[in-house]
Kinemage of the C-alpha trace (Angstrom):
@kinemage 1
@onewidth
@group {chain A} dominant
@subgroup {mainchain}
@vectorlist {calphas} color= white
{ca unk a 1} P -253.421 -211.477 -68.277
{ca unk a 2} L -250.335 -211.440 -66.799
{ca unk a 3} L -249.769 -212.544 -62.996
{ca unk a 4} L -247.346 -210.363 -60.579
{ca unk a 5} L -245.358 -213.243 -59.605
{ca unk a 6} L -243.497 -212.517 -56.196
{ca unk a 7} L -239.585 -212.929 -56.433
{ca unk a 8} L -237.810 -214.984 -53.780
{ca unk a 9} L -235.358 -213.754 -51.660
{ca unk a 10} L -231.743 -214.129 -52.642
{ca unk a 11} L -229.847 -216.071 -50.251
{ca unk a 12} L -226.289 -214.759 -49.986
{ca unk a 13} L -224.427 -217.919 -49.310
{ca unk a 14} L -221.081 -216.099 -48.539
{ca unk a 15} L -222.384 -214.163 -45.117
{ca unk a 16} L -223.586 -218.034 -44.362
{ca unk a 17} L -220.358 -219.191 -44.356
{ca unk a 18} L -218.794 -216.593 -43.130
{ca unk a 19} L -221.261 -216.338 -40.403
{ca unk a 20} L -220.252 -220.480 -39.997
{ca unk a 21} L -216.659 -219.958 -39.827
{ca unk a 22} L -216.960 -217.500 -37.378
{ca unk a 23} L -218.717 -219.736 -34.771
{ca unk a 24} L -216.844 -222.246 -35.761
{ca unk a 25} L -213.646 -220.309 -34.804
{ca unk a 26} L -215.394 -218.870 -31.653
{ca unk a 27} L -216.269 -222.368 -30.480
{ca unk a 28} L -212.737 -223.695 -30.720
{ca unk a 29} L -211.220 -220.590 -28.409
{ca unk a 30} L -214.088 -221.344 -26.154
{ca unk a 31} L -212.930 -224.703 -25.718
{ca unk a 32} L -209.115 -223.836 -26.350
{ca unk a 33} L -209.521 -221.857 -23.036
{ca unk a 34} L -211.600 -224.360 -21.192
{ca unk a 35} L -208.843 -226.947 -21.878
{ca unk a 36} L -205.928 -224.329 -20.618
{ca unk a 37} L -207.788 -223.965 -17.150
{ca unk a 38} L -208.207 -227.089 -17.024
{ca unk a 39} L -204.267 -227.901 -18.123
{ca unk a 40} L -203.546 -224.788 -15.546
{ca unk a 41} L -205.437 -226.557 -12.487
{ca unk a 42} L -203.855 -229.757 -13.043
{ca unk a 43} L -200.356 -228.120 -13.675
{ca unk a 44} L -201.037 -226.387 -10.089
{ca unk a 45} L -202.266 -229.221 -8.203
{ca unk a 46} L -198.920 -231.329 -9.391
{ca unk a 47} L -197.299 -227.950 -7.713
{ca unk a 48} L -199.001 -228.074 -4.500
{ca unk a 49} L -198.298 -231.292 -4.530
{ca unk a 50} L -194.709 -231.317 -5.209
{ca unk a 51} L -194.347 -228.630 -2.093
{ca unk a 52} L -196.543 -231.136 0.369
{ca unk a 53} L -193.551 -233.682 -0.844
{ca unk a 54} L -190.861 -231.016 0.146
{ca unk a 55} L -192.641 -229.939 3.953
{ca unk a 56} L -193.036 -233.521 4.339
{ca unk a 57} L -189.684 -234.518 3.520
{ca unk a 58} L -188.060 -231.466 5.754
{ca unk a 59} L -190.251 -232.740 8.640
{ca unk a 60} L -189.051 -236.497 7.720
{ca unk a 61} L -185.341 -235.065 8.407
{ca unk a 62} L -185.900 -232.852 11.548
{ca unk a 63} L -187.182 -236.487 13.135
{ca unk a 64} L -183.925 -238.630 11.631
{ca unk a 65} L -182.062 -235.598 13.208
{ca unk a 66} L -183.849 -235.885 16.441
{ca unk a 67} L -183.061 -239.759 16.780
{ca unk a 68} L -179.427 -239.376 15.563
{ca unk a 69} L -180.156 -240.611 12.066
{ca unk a 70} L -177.344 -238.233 10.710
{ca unk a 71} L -176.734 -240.717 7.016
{ca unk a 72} L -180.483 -240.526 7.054
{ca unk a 73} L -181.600 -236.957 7.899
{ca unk a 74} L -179.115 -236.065 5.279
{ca unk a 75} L -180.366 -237.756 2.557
{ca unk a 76} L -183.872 -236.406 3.100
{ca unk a 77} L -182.725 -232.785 3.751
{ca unk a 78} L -181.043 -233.267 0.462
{ca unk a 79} L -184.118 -234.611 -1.419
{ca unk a 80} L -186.292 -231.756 0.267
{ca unk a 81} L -183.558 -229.043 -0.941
{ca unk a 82} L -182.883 -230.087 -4.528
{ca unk a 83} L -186.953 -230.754 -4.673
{ca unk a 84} L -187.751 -226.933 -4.089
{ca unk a 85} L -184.621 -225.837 -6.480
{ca unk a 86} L -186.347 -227.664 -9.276
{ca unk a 87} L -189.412 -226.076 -8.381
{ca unk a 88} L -187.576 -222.217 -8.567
{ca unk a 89} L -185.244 -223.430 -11.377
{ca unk a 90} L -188.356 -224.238 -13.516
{ca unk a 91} L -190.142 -220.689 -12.374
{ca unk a 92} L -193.019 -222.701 -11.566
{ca unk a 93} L -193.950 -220.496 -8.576
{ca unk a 94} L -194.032 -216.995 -7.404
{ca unk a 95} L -191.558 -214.841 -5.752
{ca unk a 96} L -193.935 -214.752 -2.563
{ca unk a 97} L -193.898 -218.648 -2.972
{ca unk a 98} L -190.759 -218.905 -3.539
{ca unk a 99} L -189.233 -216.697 -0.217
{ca unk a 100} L -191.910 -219.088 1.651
{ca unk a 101} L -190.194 -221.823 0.792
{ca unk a 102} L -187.049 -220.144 1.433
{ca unk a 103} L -187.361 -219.678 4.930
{ca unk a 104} L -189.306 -222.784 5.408
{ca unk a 105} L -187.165 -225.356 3.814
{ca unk a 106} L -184.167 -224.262 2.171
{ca unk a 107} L -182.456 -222.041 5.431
{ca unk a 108} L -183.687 -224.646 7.843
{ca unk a 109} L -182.461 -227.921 5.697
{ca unk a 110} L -178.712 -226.586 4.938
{ca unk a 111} L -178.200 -224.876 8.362
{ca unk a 112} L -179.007 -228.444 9.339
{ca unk a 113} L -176.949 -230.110 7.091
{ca unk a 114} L -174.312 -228.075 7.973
{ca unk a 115} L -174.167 -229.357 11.421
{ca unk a 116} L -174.608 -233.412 10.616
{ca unk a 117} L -171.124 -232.745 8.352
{ca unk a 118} L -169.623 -231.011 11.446
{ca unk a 119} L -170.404 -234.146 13.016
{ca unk a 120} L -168.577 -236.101 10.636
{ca unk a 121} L -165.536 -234.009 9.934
{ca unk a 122} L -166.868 -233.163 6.404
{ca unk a 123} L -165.303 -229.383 6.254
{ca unk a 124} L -165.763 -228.999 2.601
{ca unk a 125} L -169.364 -229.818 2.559
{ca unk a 126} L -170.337 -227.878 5.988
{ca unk a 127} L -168.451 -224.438 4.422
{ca unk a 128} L -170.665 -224.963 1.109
{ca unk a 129} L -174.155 -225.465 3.196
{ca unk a 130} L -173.472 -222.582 5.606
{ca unk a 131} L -172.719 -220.634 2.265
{ca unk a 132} L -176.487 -221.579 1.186
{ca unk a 133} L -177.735 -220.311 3.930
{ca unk a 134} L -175.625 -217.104 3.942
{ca unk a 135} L -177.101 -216.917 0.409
{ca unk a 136} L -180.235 -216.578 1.965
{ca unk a 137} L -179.597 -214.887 5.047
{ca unk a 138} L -176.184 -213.047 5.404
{ca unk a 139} L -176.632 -212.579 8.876
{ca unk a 140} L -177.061 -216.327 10.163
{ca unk a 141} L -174.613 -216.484 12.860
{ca unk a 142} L -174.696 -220.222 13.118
{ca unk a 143} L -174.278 -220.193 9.475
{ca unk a 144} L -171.153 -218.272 10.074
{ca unk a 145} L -170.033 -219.930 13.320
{ca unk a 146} L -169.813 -223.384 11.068
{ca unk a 147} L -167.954 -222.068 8.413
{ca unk a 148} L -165.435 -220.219 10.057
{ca unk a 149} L -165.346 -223.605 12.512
{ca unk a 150} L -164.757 -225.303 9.219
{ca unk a 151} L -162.048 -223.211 7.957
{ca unk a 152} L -160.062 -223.332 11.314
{ca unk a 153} L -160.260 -226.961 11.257
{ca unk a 154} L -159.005 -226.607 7.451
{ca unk a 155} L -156.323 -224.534 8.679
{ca unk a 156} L -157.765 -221.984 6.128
{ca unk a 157} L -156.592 -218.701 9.143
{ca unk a 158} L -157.215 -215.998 6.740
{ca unk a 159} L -160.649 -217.038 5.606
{ca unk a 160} L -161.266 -218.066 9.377
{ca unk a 161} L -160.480 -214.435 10.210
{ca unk a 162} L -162.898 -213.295 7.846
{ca unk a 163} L -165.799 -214.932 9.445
{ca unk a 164} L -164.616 -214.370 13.129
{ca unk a 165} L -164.495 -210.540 12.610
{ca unk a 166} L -168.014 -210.758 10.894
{ca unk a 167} L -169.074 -212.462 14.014
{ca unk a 168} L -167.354 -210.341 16.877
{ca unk a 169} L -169.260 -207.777 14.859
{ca unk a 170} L -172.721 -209.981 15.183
{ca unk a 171} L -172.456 -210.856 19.052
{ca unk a 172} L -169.312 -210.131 20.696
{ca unk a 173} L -170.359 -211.044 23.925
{ca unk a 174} L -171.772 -214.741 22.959
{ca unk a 175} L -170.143 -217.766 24.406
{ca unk a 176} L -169.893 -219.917 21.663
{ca unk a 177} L -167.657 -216.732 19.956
{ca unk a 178} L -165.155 -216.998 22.900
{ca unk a 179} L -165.046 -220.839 22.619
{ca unk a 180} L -164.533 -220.618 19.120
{ca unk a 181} L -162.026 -217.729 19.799
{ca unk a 182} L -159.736 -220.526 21.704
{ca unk a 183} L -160.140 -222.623 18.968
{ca unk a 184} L -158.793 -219.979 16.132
{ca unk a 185} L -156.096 -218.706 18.542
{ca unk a 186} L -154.912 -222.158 19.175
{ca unk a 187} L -154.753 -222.839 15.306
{ca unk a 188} L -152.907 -219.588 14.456
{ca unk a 189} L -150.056 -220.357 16.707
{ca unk a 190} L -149.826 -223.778 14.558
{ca unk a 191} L -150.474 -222.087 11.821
{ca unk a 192} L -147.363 -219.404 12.055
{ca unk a 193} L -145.315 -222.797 12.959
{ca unk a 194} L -146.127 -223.778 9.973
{ca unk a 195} L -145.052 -220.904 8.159
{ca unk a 196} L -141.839 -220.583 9.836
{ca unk a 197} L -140.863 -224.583 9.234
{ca unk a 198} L -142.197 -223.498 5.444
{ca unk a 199} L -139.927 -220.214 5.298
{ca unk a 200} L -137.034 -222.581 6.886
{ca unk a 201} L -137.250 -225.398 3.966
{ca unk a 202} L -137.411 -222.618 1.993
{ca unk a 203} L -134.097 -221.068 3.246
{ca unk a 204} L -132.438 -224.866 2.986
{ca unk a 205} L -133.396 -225.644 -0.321
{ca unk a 206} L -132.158 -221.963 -1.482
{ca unk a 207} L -129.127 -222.357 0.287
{ca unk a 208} L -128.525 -225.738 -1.452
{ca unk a 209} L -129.342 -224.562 -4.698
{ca unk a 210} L -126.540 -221.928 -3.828
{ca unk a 211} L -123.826 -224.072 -3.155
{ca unk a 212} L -124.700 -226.587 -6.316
{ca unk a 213} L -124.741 -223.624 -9.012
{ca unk a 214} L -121.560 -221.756 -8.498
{ca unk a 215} L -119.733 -222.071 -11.592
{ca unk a 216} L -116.399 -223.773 -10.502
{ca unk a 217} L -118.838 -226.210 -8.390
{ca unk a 218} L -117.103 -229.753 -9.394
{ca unk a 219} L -117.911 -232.916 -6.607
{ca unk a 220} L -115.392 -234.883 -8.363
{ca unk a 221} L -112.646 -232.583 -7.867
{ca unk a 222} L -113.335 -232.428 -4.289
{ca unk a 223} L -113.955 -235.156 -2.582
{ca unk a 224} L -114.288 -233.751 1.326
{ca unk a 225} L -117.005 -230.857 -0.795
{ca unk a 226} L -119.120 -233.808 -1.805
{ca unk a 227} L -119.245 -235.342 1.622
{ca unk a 228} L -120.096 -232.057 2.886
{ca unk a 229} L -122.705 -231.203 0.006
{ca unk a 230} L -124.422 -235.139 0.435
{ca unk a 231} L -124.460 -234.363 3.920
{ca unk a 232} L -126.489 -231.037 3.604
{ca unk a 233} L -128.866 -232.849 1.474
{ca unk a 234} L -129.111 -235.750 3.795
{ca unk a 235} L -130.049 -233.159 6.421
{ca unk a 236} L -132.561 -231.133 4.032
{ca unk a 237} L -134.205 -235.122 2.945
{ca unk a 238} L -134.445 -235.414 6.427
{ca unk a 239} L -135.969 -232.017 8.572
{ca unk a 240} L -138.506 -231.774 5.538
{ca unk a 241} L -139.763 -235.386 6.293
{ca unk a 242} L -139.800 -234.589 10.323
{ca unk a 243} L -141.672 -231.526 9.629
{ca unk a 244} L -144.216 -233.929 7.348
{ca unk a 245} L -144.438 -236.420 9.494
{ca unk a 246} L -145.432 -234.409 12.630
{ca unk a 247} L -148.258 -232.490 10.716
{ca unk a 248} L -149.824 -235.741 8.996
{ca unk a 249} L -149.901 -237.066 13.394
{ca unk a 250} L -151.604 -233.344 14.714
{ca unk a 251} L -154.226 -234.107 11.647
């Protein structure tokens, strides 16, 4: 007699492994994604720190400022500025963020470092911080006020005029304009001295040039035209260095 003998079922060890692989694989994004929020949150708390740093160093300067600490408050407004640039440089924050900090830090810091390099005669640097904040905010009239105060004292008139007719636009009736209207009035009148001496070393040196490339010109032939010709350079030598020397005294 011969016994029904029940078959075993087949194992198909390729679905196994599949099946393995697969949660295997699903494990690994699981924890791929666990260690990206985790990488995200850390990234963003270095962020929020690195903006604490830059409120805390603009409030650092606006208390330098306070006491008189010019060398000082400039050195932290700097640090505060270039501290949120790397932070929009990098993209590491929003546009929302980034306008916050903006208006917060980046306006406030160079409008004030604007006026510590008015107090010490640094044109250059005032006209490129008021044009930060301009950058920002093209209607800053103390922004504008120091630059066009810079350029005056520059003796840059035509830029000068620029910014003065922007601001008689802005507030024509404010009393800092009228002061500042002295001021640029004062300096044009130098200023179209300046041009005339200019146009009149101009007209010498022309005139010389004249006399010394005629073609029968000849100082050895003539001994009275060489006195006279030395003479009118002695005289050229001379006005030209009176005209130099007087401007290097007025600055």
């Amino acid at each position: 007699m011969v016994e029904n003998l029940k078959k075993d079922p087949e194992i198909n060890l390729n679905n196994n492994q599949n099946e393995n692989e697969k949660l295997i694989k699903n494990n690994e994004e699981e924890k791929n994604k666990e260690e990206k929020i985790e990488i995200d949150k850390i990234k963003q708390n270095l962020i929020n720190k690195q903006i604490e740093l830059c409120k805390q160093l603009k409030n650092e300067s606006d208390e330098y400022l306070k006491n008189n600490q010019l060398s000082k408050a400039s050195n932290t407004y700097t640090k505060a500025v270039l501290n949120v640039k790397y932070l929009i440089d990098e993209k590491l924050i929003n546009k929302k963020l980034k306008e916050e900090l903006e208006k917060e830090i980046l306006i406030p810091s160079n409008l004030n470092l604007s006026y510590i390099d008015i107090q010490n005669k640094n044109w250059e640097e005032c006209i490129r911080h008021s044009l930060k904040v301009l950058l920002f905010d093209k209607n800053n009239f103390k922004a504008r006020y120091r630059k066009c105060f810079s350029h005056i004292k520059q003796k840059n008139i035509e830029k000068a005029n620029e910014d003065f007719n922007i601001l008689k636009e802005q507030n024509k009736d404010s009393l800092e304009l009228k002061e500042l209207e002295e001021l640029f009035e004062n300096n044009k009148k130098d200023y179209n001295g300046n041009i005339n001496s200019k146009n009149k070393i101009i007209k010498k040196i022309s005139n010389f040039n004249k006399i010394i490339n005629k073609p029968d010109f000849n100082l050895n032939k003539n001994i009275e035209k060489k006195d006279n010709i030395c003479n009118k350079l002695k005289d050229l030598i001379e006005y030209i260095f009176n005209k130099c020397k007087k401007k290097f005294k007025n600055e």
